[in-house]
N, C-alpha and C positions, 0 to 999 in steps of 0.2 A: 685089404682087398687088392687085387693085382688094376693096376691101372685101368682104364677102357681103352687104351692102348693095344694094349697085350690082348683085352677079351677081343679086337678087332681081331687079330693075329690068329688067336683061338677059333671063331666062328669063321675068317675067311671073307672078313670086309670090315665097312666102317659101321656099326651100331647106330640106328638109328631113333630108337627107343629101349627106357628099359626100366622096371618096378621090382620093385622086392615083397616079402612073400608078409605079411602082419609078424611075424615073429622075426625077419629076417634069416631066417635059416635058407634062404633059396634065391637069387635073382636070374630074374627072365631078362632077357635082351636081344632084340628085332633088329633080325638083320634080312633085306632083299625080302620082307614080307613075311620072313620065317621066324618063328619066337625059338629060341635055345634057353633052356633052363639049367640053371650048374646050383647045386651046394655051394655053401657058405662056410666056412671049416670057422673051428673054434682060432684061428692067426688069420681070419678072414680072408685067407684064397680059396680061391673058387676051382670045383673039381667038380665030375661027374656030370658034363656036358651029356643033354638031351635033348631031342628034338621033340617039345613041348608038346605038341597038335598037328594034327596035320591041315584044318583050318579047309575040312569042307562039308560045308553045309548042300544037303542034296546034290552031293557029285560037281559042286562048282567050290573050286578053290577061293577063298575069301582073303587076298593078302591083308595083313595087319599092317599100322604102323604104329600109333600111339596106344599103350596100354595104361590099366591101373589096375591094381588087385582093390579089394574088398577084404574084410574084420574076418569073411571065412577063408579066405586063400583064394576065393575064386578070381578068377583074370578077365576084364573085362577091356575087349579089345577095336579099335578100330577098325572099319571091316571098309576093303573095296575088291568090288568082284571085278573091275574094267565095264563093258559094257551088258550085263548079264543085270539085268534091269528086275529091281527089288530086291537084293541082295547089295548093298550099301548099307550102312549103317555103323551099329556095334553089333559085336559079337560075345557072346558070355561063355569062359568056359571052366570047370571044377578046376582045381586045384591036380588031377589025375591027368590031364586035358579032357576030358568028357567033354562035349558041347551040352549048355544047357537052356541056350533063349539066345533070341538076337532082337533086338529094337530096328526095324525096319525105317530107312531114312530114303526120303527120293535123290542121295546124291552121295559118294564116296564119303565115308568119314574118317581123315587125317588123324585124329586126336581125338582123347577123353581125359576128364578131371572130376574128382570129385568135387564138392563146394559148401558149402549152406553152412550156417552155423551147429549143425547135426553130420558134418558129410552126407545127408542122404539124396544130394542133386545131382546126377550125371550133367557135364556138360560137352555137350558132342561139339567139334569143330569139323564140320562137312566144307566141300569145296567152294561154295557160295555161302553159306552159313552158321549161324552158332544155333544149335538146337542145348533146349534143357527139359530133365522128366526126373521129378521125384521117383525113388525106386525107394524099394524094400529093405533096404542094406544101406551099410554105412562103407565110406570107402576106406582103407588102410591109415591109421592115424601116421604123419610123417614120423621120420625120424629118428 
């Protein structure tokens, strides 16, 4: 794979997050809020830069920064709207970018992780604190 170097170079800053897809074939990476999604070629460089979502839930733009995919490809993201009150949190979206749920949090959410001994814990890191909610899904086995 081309350095994160280069994918800053690519996207147009420095990456601030970034996941790959359960099978690898695709890595997303957060730049200024915005997710780009590239292929993963069989010499693992990365081609076919896309702008993943456009990251708005009811007309209010949700910047991301920490992401994680899930065992189905879906991307589950951190969400801060700025001052646009109830919209913090996560963000969930398919693998298509489709939006498909968000976890509503009273404060910006930075970061998400899976955990538990099943992956199935979200652990949200908001701006004052660490929130946790078993969900329905498993998050992407590393590696």
């Amino acid at each position: 794979m081309r350095t994160l170097r280069h994918l800053a170079l690519v996207i147009g800053g420095a990456p601030n997050g970034i996941a790959f897809s359960p099978d690898h074939k695709k890595v997303y990476v957060v730049t200024g809020g915005v997710v780009a999604s590239f292929d993963v070629g069989n010499d693992n460089r990365v081609s076919n830069r896309k702008q993943f979502a456009d990251f708005m839930i009811d007309g209010i733009r949700c910047s991301t920064d920490g992401i994680r995919s899930d065992v189905n490809g879906n991307l589950w993201c951190g969400s801060n709207a700025g001052r646009n009150a109830g919209y913090g949190g996560v963000t969930v979206w398919s693998p298509e970018g489709k939006a498909l749920g968000r976890i509503r949090l009273p404060e910006a959410c930075a970061n998400v992780a899976f955990g538990g001994p099943k992956r199935n814990r979200l652990f949200m890191t908001a701006s004052q604190s660490l929130y946790a909610v078993y969900v329905n899904t498993q998050g992407a086995a590393p590696g």
